[in-house]
C-alpha positions, 0 to 999 in steps of 0.5 A: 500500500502507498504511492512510493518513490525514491530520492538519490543524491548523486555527486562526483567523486574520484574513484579508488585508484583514479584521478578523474572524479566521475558521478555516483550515488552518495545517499538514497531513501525510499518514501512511502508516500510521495507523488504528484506535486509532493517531490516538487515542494520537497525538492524545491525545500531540499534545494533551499537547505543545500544552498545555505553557506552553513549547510554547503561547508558540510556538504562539500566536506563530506565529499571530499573525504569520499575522494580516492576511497570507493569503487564506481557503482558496482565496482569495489570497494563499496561505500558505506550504507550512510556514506553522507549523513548529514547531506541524507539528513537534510534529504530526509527532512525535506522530504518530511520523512517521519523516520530516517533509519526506516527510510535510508536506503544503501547508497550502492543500490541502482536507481531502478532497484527501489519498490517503485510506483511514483518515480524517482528525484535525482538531486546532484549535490557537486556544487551544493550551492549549485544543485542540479535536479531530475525527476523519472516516472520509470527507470532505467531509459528513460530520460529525466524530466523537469518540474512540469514534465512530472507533475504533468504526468498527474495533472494534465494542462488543461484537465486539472480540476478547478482554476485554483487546483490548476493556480496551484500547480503552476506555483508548485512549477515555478518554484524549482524555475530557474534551477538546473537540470541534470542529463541523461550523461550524468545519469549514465556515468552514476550508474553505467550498467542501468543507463548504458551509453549509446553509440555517439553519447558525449562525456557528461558536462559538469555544469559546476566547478566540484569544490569536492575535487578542485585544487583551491586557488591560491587567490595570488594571481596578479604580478603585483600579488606575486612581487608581495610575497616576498615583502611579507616574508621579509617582514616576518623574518624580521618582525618589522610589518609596519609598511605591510600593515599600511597595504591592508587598506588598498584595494584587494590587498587584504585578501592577498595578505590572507592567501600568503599568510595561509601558506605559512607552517608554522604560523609566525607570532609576529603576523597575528596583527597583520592577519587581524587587520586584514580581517577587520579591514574585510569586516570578517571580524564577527565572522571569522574563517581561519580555516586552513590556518596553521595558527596555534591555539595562543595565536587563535585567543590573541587573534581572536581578541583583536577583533569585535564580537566574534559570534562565528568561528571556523578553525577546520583543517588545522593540524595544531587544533586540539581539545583544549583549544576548543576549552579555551575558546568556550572559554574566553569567547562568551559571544560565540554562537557558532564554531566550526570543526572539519578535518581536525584532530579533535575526536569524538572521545574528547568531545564528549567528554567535554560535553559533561562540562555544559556550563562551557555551552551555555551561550553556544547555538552551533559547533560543527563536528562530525560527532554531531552529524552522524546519526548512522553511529551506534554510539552518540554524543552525551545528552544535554537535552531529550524530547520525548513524545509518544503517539508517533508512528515510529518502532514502539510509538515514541519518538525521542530527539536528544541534543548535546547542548541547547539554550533555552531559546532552541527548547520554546522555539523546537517546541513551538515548530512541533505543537504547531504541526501537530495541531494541524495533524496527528503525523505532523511533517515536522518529526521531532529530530527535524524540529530540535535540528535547529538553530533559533531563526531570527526575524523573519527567517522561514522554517524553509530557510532554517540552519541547521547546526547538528543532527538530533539523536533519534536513539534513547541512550541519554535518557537511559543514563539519565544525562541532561533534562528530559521533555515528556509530551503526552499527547496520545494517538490519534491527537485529541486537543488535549495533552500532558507535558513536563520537564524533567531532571533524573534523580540520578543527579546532572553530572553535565552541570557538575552535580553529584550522582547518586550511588543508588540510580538502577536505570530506572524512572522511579523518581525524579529530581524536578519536574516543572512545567515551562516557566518553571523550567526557563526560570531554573536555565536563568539560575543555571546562568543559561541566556533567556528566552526572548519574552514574545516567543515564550508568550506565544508557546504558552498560548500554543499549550493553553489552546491544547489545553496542556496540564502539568504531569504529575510524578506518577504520570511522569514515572509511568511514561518513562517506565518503557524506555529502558526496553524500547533502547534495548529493541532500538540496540539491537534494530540498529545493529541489524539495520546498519551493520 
């Protein structure tokens, strides 16, 4: 039963042993109910996610360490399973896939393989700021389609059923206008035997520049960039950059000074002031990308001290970042919101570890880590926050998304996105993992448009250990218009805030150490020294939970929805093994 379809994100790789990077399958999900004008409004929300800066970092990351490392479709080695967790989580959120794990698909699979009866989008994520989309009605040989082709095959021109379903359609069409349109080449080369070429077939044109696959640019090209480098290195050697200092205000001289100072390793001492000029020179001083720096953690502190209000910080692909420099920008830095952390040696050990100290997170909304965008991973990060709500169509009817470290902000907004969606429907569009994957928007910023800082446990380890604060929904299924919730710390003690832990926890939910409701919840963050929720946004949560009539769960009632946890984490353990590995 249903109308299925699947997705596939395609990019181009270098393959194992070759040089020349060539299209494959790097993420595939099945749908059970997809059709007609639904994968144009998905692909069209999924297109928007891929191209904010935030996302594409990530994204572009994840296909770079694919290069050199997997065969062609069928040719060994094979890619993993989840070869792109993050890249699949934005797929499965756009797609309003109520559950990820059920929904993925093995990326080595052939694009015709799936159970099949509404087609298949094929999404190129290369260049992720530039995408390319298809859609097929059936595969293989048959060539892409566009928007209008698709939902053409559903609602003829013509024959739709009234001016309005037709107003509709149009809009739904001229969403995704303007947005390129993947060949039946590029198709061909991601899965050779499914597409075979024909005879006077042309190679693929790639209509992006791969940033996964090219050799970045130096950014020194002009002859006067060129004669530069050596006044600067001069300048160094002798700790006398005054006249270099003097250029930073010239014309595209700042970005110069940043390219050569970005070859150097090690990092001189005496060109922090000169990269902070150029910085501030650029306006980069609150956003501030120092990756591929070779610059140590004191030089990153002075650095950073130099410039105004720095809220977002990049410190990837550096040798000399360790644990204790992301400790010391937590740290020293109260205004940062955001930090990111791709291809360093900081481990998920050390991170975790550090995530039992929360009160370093406090002001943090973002911190970029491969730990926190994988949900494939049979272990996950402590938790620092779980929302748990039954009613749900997943495994056991309870759905769980656990958090590392969160304001109270993220907690009225999340909260928000999800009682607002399942007003309007028992299955809300919004799953639980979707609406706490999330950073707080601000002004008039879209749900469509959201950041997305981190992917939300769907597993219920954290809660099982009692770590971090717990959120219990008790709405039942299907939705009546009326609900019980409460906050909930574990009588085991928060550990994460430096509390002691009680030699007596069993693991199981017999007691509890607080149990408020949400203002009595945001007034223990605003003790704990958290940042508060914006007054408005609170205001308009507690009016959401009056209009469904919401009530305090009392201790009995709280025990009794933890009580089948610790058994829905065992059959979860051991689904998880036989679905990944």
């Amino acid at each position: 039963m249903g109308q299925r379809h699947q997705i596939f994100l395609i990019a181009k790789i270098i393959p194992h042993k070759l040089t020349e990077a060539k299209y494959r399958c790097i993420a595939a999900m099945h749908h059970q109910w997809c059709y007609g004008s639904l994968p144009l409004l998905a692909t069209r929300r999924l297109l928007t996610l891929l191209k904010k800066p935030e996302h594409s970092q990530i994204v572009r990351e994840e296909l770079r360490v694919l290069n050199g490392k997997y065969g062609r479709w069928r040719v060994a080695p094979k890619t993993p399973t989840v070869p792109c967790p993050f890249s699949s989580f934005l797929l499965s959120v756009s797609f309003n896939m109520p559950d990820f794990s059920n929904a993925v698909l093995d990326s080595n699979m052939g694009s015709s393989q799936g159970d099949n009866n509404d087609g298949i989008t094929i999404v190129d994520i290369t260049d992720p700021e530039n995408p390319s989309y298809c859609f097929s009605r059936r595969v293989p040989c048959r060539a892409p389609l566009t928007a209008t082709q698709y939902i053409r095959a559903y609602y003829p021109a013509g024959e739709t059923r009234d001016a309005a379903h037709e107003e509709t359609i149009l809009s739904t069409i001229a969403a995704l206008d303007g947005e390129s349109i993947l060949t039946l080449q590029m198709l061909k080369e991601a899965w050779p035997q499914e597409y075979p070429s024909q005879p006077g077939d042309e190679a693929p044109t790639s209509v992006h520049n791969s940033s996964s696959t090219a050799t970045p640019s130096s950014g020194i090209s002009s002859l006067s960039d060129l004669a530069l480098k050596p006044s600067i290195d001069h300048a160094l050697e002798t700790s006398n950059i005054q006249d270099i200092e003097r250029l930073v205000w010239l014309p595209g001289r700042a970005e110069a000074i940043m390219s050569i100072l970005k070859a150097r390793n090690p990092f001189p001492d005496s060109a922090v002031p000169l990269l902070a000029q150029a910085l501030n020179h650029l306006e980069l001083n609150r956003n501030v990308d120092l990756s591929n720096f070779a610059l140590s953690t004191a030089q990153i502190l002075s650095l950073v001290s130099n410039l105004h209000d720095v809220q977002d910080l990049n410190i990837s692909h550096n040798e000399y970042v360790a644990i204790d420099t992301v400790r010391a920008l937590l740290e020293s830095i109260p205004s940062l919101k955001r930090l990111v952390l791709l291809g360093s040696s900081v481990t998920d050990q050390a991170l975790s570890s550090l995530l039992m100290n929360q009160k370093l997170f406090f002001n943090l909304e973002a911190l970029i880590h491969p730990l926190f965008l994988d949900t494939t991973k049979k272990t996950t990060f402590p938790n620092a926050f779980a929302f748990l709500t039954n009613g749900t169509i997943t495994a056991g009817g309870m759905s769980v998304a656990s958090i590392p470290f969160f304001t109270p902000s993220l907690i009225v907004q999340a909260l928000s996105d999800y009682l607002t969606e399942r007003l309007k429907d028992p299955s809300p569009d919004i799953s639980p993992q979707a609406a706490f994957s999330s950073t707080v928007r601000t002004g008039d910023e879209t749900w469509a448009a959201r950041t997305i800082p981190f992917v939300a446990s769907g597993l219920f380890d954290g809660v099982v250990k009692k770590e971090g604060w717990f959120l219990a929904l008790d709405c039942g299924y299907p939705y009546i218009p009326k609900c019980k919730y409460a906050f909930v710390e574990p009588t085991s003690g928060n550990a994460m805030l430096g509390a002691e832990v009680s030699e007596d926890a069993d693991g199981g939910f017999d007691g509890f150490k607080q149990v408020l409701d949400l203002k009595g919840f945001l007034a223990e963050m605003k003790a704990q020294g958290r940042p508060s929720a914006p007054d408005p946004a609170v205001n308009a949560l507690c009016a959401l939970l009056d209009h469904m009539k919401a009530e305090l769960m009392d201790v009995t009632a709280v025990s009794d929805f933890f009580q089948p946890i610790p058994m829905l984490q065992a059959i979860q353990a051991h689904n998880f093994g036989e679905r990944w590995f």
